[in-house]
N, C-alpha and C positions, 0 to 999 in steps of 0.2 A: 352387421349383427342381425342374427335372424333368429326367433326361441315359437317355438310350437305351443300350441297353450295346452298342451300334456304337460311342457315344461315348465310353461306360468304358473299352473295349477299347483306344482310341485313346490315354489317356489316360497319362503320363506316371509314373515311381514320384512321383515330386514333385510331381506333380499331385496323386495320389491321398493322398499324408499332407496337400497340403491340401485336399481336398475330405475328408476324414475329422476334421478338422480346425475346417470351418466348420459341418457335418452335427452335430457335438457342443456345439459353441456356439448352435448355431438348439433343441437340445432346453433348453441349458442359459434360453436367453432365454426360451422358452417356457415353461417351470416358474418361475423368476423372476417370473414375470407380467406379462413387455418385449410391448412392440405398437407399432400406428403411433403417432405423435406426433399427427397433425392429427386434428382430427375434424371430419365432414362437418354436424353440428348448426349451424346461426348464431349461439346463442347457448349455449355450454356451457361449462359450470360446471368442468369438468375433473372430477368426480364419475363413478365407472364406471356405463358407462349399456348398454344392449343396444348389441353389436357395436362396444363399447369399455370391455371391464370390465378393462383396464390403466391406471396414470397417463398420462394425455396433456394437451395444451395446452388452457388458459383461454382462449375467444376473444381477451380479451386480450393473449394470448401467440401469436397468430397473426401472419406476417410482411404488411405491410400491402399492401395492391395501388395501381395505380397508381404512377404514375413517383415514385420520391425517391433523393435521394443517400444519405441517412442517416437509418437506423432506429435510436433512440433510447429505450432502456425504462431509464426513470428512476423506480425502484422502492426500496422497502425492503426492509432484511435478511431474506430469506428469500422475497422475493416467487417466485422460481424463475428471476431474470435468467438466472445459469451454464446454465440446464439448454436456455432460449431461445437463446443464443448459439451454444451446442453444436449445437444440432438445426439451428439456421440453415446456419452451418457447414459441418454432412455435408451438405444439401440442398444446397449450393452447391458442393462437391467434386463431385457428379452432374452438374454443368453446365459448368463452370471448372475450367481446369489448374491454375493458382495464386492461392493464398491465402494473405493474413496474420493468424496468432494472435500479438495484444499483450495484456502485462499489466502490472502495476506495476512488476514484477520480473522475471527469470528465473527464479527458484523459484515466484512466481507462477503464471505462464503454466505453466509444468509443471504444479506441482502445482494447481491447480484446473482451468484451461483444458484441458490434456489427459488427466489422471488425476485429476481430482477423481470425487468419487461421482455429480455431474451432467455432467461433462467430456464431452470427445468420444468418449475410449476406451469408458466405460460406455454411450456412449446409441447408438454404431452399432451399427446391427444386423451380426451374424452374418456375412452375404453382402456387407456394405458395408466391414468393420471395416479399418481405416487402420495399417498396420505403423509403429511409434513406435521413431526411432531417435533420442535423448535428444543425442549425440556430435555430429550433424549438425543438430539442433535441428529433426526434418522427421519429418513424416506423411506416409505414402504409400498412397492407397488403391486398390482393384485397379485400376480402371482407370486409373490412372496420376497420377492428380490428385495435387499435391501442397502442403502446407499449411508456413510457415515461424514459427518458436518465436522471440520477439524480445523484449525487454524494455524499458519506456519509460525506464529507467534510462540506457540507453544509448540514447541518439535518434541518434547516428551511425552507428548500426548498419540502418539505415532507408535511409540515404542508396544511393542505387544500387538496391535490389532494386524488380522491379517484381511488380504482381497485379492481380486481377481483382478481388475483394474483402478483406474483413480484418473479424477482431472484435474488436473493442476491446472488451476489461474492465475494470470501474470505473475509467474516464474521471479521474471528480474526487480517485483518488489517485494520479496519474501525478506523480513528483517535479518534472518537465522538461517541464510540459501541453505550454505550447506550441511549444516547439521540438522535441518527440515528435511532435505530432500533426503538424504542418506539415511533418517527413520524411516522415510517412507520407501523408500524404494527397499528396504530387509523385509517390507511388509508384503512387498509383491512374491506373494508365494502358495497361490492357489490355483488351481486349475494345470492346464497343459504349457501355455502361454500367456502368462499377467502382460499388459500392455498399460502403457503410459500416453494419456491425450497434453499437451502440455499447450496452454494460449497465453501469449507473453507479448510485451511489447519488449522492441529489442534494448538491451544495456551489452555493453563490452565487458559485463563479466565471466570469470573466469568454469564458471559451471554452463552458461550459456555458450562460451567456445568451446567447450569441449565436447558438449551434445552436439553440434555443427559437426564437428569431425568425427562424430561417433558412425560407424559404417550403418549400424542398427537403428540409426535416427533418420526419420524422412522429414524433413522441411519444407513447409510451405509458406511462401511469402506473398506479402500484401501491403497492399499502399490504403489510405482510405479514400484516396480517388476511387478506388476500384467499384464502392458499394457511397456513391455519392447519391447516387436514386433513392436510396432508403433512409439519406438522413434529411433531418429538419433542415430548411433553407436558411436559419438563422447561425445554423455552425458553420456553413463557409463562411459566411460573412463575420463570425464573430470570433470563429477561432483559424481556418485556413487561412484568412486574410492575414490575422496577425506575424502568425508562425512561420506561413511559405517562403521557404528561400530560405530561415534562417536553421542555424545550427539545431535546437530544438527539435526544429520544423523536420530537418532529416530524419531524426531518429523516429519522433511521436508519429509523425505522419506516412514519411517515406516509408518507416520501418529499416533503416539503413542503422550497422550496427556499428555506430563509430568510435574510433580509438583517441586516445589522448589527442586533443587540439592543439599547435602551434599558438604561441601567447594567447593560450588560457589559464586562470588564477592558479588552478591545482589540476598537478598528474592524475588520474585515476590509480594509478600504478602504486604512489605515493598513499594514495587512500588505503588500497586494497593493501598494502605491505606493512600496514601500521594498526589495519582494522580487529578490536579485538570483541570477544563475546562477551564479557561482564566488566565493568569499570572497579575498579579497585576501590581501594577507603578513599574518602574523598574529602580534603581539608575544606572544600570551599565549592557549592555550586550555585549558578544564578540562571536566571532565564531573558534570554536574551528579544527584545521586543522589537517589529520593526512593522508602526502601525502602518494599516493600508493608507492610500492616498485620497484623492477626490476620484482617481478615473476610475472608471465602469471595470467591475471584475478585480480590480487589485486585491492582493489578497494583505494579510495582517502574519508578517513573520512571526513565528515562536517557535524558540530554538533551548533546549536547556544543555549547559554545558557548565562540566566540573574542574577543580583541579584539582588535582591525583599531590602525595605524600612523595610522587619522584618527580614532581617539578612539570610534571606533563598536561596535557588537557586532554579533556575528554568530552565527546560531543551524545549526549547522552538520547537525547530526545527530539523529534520533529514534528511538532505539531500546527504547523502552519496553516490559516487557512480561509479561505473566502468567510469575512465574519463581519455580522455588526459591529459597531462600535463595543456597544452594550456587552456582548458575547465574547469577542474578544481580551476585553479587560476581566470579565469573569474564568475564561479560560488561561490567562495569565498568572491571576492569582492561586488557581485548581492546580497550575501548575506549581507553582512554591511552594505550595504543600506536600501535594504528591511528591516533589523528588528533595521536599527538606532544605531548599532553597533560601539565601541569604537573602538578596536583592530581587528583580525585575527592572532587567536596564532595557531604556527604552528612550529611541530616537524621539525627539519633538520639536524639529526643525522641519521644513518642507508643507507649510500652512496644515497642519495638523492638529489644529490648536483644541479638539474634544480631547485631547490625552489626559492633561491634568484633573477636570472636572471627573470624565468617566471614570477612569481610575481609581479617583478619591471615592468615588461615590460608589464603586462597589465593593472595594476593600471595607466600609465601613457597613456595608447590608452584611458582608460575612464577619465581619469582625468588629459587632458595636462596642462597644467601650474599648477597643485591643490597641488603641495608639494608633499613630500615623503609620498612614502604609511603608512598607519597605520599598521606595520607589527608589531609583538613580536615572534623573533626563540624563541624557547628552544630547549635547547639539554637534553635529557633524559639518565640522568647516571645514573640517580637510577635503577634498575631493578622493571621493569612494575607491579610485585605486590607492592612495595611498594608505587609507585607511584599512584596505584590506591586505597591504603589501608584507605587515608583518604576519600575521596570521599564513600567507600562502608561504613567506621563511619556515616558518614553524612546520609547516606540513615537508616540506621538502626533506628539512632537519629531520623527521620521525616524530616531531614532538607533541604532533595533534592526533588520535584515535578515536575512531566511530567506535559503539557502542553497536554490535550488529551493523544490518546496511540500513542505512538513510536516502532509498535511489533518489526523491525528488530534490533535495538538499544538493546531493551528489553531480547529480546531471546538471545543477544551476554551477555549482567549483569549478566544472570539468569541462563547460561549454560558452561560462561567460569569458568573457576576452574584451577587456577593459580598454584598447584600444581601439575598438570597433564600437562600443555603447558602451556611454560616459554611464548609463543609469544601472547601476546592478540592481541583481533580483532580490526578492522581500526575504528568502528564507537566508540566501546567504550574509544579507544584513542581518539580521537578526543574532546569527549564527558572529557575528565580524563584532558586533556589539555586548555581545557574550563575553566572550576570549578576551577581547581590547581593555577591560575590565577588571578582569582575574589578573593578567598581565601586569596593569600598571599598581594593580592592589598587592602583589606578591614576588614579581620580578626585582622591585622597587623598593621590596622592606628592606630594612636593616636585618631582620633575624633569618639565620639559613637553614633551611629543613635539611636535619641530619638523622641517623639509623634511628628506628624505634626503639633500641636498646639504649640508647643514651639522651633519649628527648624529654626534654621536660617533663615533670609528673606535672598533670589536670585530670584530677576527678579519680581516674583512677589507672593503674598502671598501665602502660605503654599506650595510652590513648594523647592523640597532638590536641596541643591547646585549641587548637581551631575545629576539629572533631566534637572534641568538647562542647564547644561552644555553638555550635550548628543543633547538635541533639540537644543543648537544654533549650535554643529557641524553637525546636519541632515541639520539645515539651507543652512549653511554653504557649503553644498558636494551639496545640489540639488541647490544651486545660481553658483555655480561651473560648 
């Protein structure tokens, strides 16, 4: 950057706070140890080398030449996907008026996609850097490019806007793949050639194999051994150790895109063949609890799942997650509400004994005078394959359906294998606690859900007694 002081002279008071502005950001990027992204080597290691002793790109992590629709880096946790996506991105704000940033979420896409530590905000440089206005969901960079913040959550929200390009990140945990991706890719429809940067960790799903055999796809794969220099020393030790070797470990780590396991609980096939996009009326839903343990990282299942007017289940929600105590039990309850929920059934075996206390005690901060909470313990004596073994019938049968995808739910059905580890994972207890529930509350009654034209009047016409009965206790908890 070089300005004449004819041109200082000329220079606006708003000009000059920002040009003092980007002049203190270009020292700060400098002392940081920020520099180009590319490097002119054929083969580099991303290791600093003369006339590149900053982090920059793994040839691997180079955007590829020659014509394609979609670049596709189907890598492992930590391989440096975000930081590729980013840098793609601003190089493509330099060329192209509009762009689209998708994530799994809206909190997503913010928080990692533009303010994560590898985001856009951190990797443009100085003279480049993109005003983030959060309200308007838009990036705006000096020369006027602008970038739009969108969530595959909401795939209607796709419909109408158009762009030049768009990054999509992790792909295979988009709740609504394909009705996400297919808004957005009717919206590539600017310029000569829209192009797609897509960063994903791998799943065996069916939008993911097909971009693999797309001739117009180029794939780049990665391991996170690859980019072990750049991470904290406490992730091998805290999550390689765990994972290496195992089924998991393939997919999150290796980046290996694996197909239905030999005795594991549930087919993927079976998910994918049953998976629908809205859950129907629902006689009965509960939220299924499956507290964390004593050991370090466990996480706190919660799983909500309903049952449907045709006798089927339906797994509606996954919100599992590394939580306090405290947290937890307030997230359990956020959930009964939010989805209208009867119960919160929740394991209290395996020395977990803050269940009862925390539980009580937060049901009563949201709900002082409202009664005793909706709790249901179980104690699990059975041993967890067998307790999961009718639930994984059911799925075979057709009789259990995701709500959208559920990938981390999914990958725990698809990868545990009950004869190799007695301990199944948190969400899919959660999820086995749910279902096991509904099951013997419904499978087991004496009365038999018959057509809506002939079911009992409650309340009001062709609405089931149990319908009924759910909506005047939602009533009921929000008059509370």
């Amino acid at each position: 950057m070089s300005l004449t002081r004819a041109q200082l002279q000329r220079m606006s008071p708003q000009e000059l706070i920002r040009l003092e502005a980007v002049l203190e950001q270009v020292v700060q990027d400098k002392e940081a140890g920020k520099g180009p992204w590319l490097c002119d080597l054929p083969a580099c290691d991303g290791r600093p080398h003369k006339g590149r002793m900053n982090a920059h790109a793994r040839s691997s992590q180079r955007p590829p030449d020659g014509e394609w629709d979609v670049w596709m880096a189907l890598a492992g946790r930590g391989w440096g996907k975000t930081r590729v996506g980013a840098q793609w991105s601003i190089e493509q704000a330099r060329k192209h008026p509009r762009g689209a940033l998708i994530g799994p979420t809206a909190a997503d896409t913010r928080d990692i996609l533009v303010q994560g530590e590898s985001g856009i905000l951190a990797c443009a440089p100085a003279t480049f850097r993109p005003v983030y206005e959060p309200s308007k969901r838009r990036l705006t960079y000096p020369n006027g490019a602008v970038q739009t913040c969108y969530s595959a959550d909401e795939p209607d929200r796709l419909r109408g806007p158009q762009h030049h390009y768009g990054w999509f990140d992790e792909l295979a945990a988009w709740r609504y793949l394909q009705a996400a991706w297919d808004m957005a890719q009717l919206g590539m429809r600017l310029g000569d050639h829209p192009q797609i940067c897509v960063t994903t960790t791998p799943r065996p799903l069916p939008l993911i194999k097909t971009l693999l055999k797309d001739p117009m796809t180029v794939t780049v794969r990665g391991s996170t051994y690859d980019n072990l220099d750049n991470l904290a020393p406490t992730f091998r030790r805290a999550v390689i150790a765990k994972y290496e070797g195992t089924t998991l470990g393939r997919q999150e780590l290796d980046a290996e895109v694996l197909e239905d396991l030999p005795g594991a609980l549930v087919r993927r096939a079976d998910i994918d063949k049953a998976r629908v996009s809205v859950a129907p009326e629902l006689i009965d839903v509960v939220v299924g609890m499956d507290p964390a343990g004593t050991g370090a990282g466990d996480e706190t299942g919660l799983v909500v799942v309903g049952r449907g007017l045709d006798g089927r289940n339906y797994v509606l929600h996954d919100a599992s997650e590394r939580l306090s105590p405290d947290k937890a039990a307030n997230r359990a309850w956020a959930l009964l509400d939010t989805f209208s929920a009867s119960l919160v059934v929740v394991e209290d075996n395996g020395g977990k004994d803050w269940i009862e206390s925390v539980m009580r005690m937060a049901w009563k901060e949201r709900n002082p005078g409202g009664g005793p909470p909706p709790l249901r313990r179980v104690n699990a004596s059975q041993g967890k394959r067998l307790r999961a073994q009718p639930i994984a019938m059911r799925y075979e049968q057709g009789r259990v359906s995701h709500v959208g995808a559920l990938p981390e739910l999914e990958d725990q059905l698809t990868t545990w294998i009950p004869e190799e580890d007695p301990n199944s994972p948190d969400r899919l207890d959660a999820m086995v606690h749910g279902i096991a529930h509904l099951m013997k509350r419904h499978d087991r009654a004496e009365s038999v859900l018959v057509s809506p034209h002939t079911v009992k009047r409650t309340g009001s016409p062709g609405i089931h007694p149990a319908i009924a009965a759910r909506r005047a206790a939602q009533q009921r908890r929000t008059a509370s």
